[in-house]
KEDRENKE-704393 format. One record per residue (C-alpha): residue in one letter; z, y, x. Coordinates in steps of 0.02 Angstrom, whole numbers, padded with zeros to 5 digits, always signed. Each point is the difference from the previous one (the first is absolute). Layout:
! residues N
AZYX;...
! end
This chain:
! residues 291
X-02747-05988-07599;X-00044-00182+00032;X+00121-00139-00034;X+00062-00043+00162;X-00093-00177-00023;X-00155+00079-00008;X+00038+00139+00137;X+00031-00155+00128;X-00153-00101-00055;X-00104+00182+00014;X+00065+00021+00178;X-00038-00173+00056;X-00187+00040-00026;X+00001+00114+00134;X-00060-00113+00138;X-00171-00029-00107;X-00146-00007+00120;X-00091+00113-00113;X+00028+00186+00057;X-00069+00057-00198;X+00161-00125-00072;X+00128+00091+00137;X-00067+00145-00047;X+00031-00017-00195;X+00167-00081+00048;X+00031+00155+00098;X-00044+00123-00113;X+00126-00081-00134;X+00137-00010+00121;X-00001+00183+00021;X-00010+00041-00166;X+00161-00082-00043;X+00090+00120+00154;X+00164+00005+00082;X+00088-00137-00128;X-00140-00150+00098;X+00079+00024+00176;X+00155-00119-00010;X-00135-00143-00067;X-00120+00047+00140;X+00134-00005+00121;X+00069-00177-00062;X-00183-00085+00021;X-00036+00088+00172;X+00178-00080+00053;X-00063-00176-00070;X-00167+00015+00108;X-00052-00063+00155;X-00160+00056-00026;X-00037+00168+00100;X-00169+00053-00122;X+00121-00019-00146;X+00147+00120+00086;X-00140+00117+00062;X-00055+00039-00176;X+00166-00003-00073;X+00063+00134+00134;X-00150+00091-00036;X+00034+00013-00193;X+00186+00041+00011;X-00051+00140+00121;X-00119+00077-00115;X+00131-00011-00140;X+00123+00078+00105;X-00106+00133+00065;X-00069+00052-00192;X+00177-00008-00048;X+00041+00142+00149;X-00144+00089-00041;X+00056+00028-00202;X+00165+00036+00062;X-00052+00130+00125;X-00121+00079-00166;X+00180+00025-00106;X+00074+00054+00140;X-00123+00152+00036;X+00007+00025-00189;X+00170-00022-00060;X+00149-00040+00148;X-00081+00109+00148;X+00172+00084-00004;X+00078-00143+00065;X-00041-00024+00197;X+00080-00152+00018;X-00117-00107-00116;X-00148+00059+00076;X+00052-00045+00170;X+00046-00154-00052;X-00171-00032-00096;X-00055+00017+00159;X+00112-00125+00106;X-00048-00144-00129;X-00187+00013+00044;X+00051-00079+00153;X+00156-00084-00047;X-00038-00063-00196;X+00154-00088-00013;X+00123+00148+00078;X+00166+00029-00073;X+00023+00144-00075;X+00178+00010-00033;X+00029-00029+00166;X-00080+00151+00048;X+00087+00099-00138;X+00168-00048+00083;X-00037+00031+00170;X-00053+00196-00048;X+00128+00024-00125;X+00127-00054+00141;X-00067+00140+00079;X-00004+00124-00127;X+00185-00030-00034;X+00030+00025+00189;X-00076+00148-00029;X+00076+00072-00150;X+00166-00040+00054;X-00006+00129+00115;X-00095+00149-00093;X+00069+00122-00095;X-00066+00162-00093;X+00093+00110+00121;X-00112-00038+00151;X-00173+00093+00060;X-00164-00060-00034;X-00003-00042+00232;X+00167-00083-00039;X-00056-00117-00125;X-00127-00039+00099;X+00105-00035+00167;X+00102-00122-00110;X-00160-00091-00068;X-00064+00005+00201;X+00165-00079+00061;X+00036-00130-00160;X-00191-00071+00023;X-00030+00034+00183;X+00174-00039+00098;X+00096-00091-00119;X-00170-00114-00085;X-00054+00017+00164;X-00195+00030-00067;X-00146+00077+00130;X-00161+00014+00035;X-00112-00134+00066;X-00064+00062+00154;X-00067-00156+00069;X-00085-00073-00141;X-00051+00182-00103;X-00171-00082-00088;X+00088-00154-00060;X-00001-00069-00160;X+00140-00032-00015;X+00042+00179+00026;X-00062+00040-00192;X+00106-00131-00071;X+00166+00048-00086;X+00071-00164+00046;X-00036-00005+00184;X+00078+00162+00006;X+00156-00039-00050;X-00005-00176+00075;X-00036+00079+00165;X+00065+00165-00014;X-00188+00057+00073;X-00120+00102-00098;X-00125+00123+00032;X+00022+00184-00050;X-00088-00033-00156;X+00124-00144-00039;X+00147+00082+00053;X-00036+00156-00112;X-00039-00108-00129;X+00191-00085+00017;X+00084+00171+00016;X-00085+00057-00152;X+00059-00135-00100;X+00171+00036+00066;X-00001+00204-00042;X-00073-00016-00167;X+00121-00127-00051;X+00109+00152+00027;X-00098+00121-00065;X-00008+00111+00158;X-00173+00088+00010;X-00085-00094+00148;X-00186-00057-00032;X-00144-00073+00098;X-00134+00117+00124;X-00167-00068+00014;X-00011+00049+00171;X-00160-00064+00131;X+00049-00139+00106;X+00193+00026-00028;X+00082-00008-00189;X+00166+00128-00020;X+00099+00067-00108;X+00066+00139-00091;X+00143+00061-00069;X-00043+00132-00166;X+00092+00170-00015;X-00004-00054-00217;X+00064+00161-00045;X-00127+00132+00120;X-00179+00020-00070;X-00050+00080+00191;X-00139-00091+00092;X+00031-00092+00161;X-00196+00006+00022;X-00127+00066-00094;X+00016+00018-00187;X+00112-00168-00006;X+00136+00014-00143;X+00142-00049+00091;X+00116+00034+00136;X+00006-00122+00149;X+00153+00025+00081;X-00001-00111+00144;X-00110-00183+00045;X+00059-00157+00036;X-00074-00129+00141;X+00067-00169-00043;X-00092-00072+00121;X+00113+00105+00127;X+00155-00042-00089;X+00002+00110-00127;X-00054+00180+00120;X-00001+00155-00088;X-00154+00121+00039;X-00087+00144-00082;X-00188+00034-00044;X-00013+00079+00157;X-00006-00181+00092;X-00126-00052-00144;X-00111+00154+00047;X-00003-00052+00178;X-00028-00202-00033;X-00150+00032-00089;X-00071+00133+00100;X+00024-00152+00139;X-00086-00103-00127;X-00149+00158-00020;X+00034-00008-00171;X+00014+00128-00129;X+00147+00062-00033;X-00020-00065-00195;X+00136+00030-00130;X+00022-00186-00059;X+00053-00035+00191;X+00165+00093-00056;X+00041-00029-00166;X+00063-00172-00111;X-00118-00119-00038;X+00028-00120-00147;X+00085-00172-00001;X-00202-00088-00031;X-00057+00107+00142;X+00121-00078+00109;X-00038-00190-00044;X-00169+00049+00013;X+00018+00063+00189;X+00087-00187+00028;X-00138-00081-00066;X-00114+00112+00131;X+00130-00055+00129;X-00030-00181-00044;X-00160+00017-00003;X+00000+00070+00180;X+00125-00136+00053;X-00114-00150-00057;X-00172+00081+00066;X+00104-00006+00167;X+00027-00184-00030;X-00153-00058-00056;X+00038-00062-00165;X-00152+00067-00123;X+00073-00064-00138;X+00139+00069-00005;X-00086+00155+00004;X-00097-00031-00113;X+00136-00024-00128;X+00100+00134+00055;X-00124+00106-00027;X-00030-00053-00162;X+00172+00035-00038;X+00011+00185+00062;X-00158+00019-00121;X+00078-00061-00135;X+00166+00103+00012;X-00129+00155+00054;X-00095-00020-00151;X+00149-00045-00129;
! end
C-alpha cells in the first residue's frame, strides 16, 4: 500500500487530459482495492470539478463491485450455508455502504419473537401458524401487490424497511427465520411463484417422483404464510403447460436461490431500462453460477 502522501498525489492525476495517463492511474487505483475508497472519497468531496468526480465514482464502483463479486465466489464455496450473507451480498450491489448490523438486528428481533413462542411440543402446521402470525400480523410483513417487479422487491433491506417483498423475498426472510431454529423448511424453485416446504426429516417416501424426502405440507409467503399440497403445484403448472418436473417440488439450495434474485433483478432493470445494470448483474449470477 502507498503512503497516504503518495495515494493523494496519485489520485490528483486523475483529471489528466490524456485518456492513456487515466488509464494507468486507473489501473493502479484498483489494484490497491477496497483500503483506496476513504482517499477517493476525501478528493471527490474537495472537487468542484464534475470530470474529476465522474472518474472517481467510476473507480470506487468498480472496487466495490470486484469486492462483491470475490465475496459472492467464497460464499458459493465456503458460507453458502448461511442465507443471510448471501442476501446481503446482494443488497450492497446497490447499496455499497449498507449496514449490516442493522439488518442483523432487525431479523434477530424477529427470530426471538419467534422463538419465544415455539416449543418442541407443537406440530410441524403449528410451528408454522406461529411463524405466519409473529412475521405476518404482529411484523406486519406482505406481499407487494402493487409494485411485484420492483427492485426494490429483491433487496433485504427494503423488505424490512417496508415490510413489502415479493414471494421470492419473503421466502427468503422466513427461511432465515426457520433455520435459525432449525425447523426443516427450505426453498422450491417453483415457475413464476417461489414456495416453500416443510421436510418430513425422518420418512425416506417420495412426495414426487424418486425425490428422497417427505414434503409434508408448502408454504406461500407471499399469501401470508398459506399452507397447500403438491396437488395445487400440479395444477399451477399445468396452467403454466409445463411439465410436471421433479425440481418444481423439491428444495433447492441456498446459491440457487440468490441466483433466482439475481434473474429477478435482472428482469426488474430490463423493465427499467437500465443496461448496465444488467449487464453487471449478469455478470454476477455468472460468477456465483460458475464458482
Amino acid at each position: 500500500m502507498l503512503k497516504d502522501q503518495e495515494l493523494n498525489a496519485l489520485i490528483s492525476l486523475l483529471d489528466d487530459p490524456d485518456e492513456t495517463v487515466y488509464q494507468e492511474i486507473e489501473a493502479k487505483l484498483l489494484s490497491l482495492g477496497h483500503n483506496v475508497i476513504p482517499f477517493l472519497e476525501h478528493a471527490w468531496e474537495n472537487s468542484f470539478d464534475p470530470i474529476f468526480q465522474n472518474r472517481i465514482e467510476g473507480i470506487i464502483h468498480k472496487i466495490q463491485f470486484d469486492n462483491i463479486e470475490a465475496q459472492l465466489v467464497n460464499w458459493a464455496r465456503v458460507e453458502q450455508g448461511d442465507l443471510l450473507k448471501g442476501i446481503l451480498l446482494v443488497a450492497k450491489y446497490q447499496y455499497p455502504d449498507l449496514d449490516e448490523s442493522k439488518i442483523i438486528k432487525q431479523i434477530d428481533q424477529i427470530k426471538q419473537d419467534v422463538w419465544l413462542e415455539l416449543n418442541n411440543n407443537l406440530t410441524a402446521l403449528e410451528k408454522v401458524r406461529v411463524i405466519n402470525h409473529i412475521l405476518f400480523d404482529v411484523h406486519g410483513f406482505g406481499g407487494n401487490t402493487t409494485n411485484y417487479h420492483a427492485p426494490q422487491n429483491s433487496y433485504i433491506n427494503n423488505v424490512l424497511e417496508s415490510k413489502k417483498g415479493n414471494p421470492l423475498s419473503l421466502s427468503i426472510l422466513y427461511l432465515i427465520i426457520t433455520q435459525d431454529q432449525s425447523i426443516p423448511i427450505y426453498g422450491v424453485n417453483l415457475p413464476e411463484h417461489f414456495v416453500l416446504a416443510y421436510i418430513d426429516e425422518e420418512s425416506h417416501f417420495p412426495v414426487y417422483g424418486e425425490s428422497p424426502n417427505k414434503v409434508l405440507f408448502y408454504i406461500n409467503p407471499f399469501s401470508k404464510g398459506a399452507v397447500f399440497s403438491s396437488k395445487e403445484i400440479d395444477a399451477f403448472l399445468k396452467q403454466l403447460k409445463l411439465p410436471l418436473e421433479q425440481a418444481y417440488y423439491e428444495p433447492c439450495s441456498n446459491a440457487d436461490i440468490i441466483k433466482r434474485v439475481f434473474r429477478n433483478l435482472i428482469l426488474a432493470y430490463e423493465k427499467l431500462g437500465y443496461p448496465s445494470k444488467v449487464k453487471e448483474l449478469e455478470n454476477l449470477l455468472s460468477v456465483l453460477t460458475n464458482a
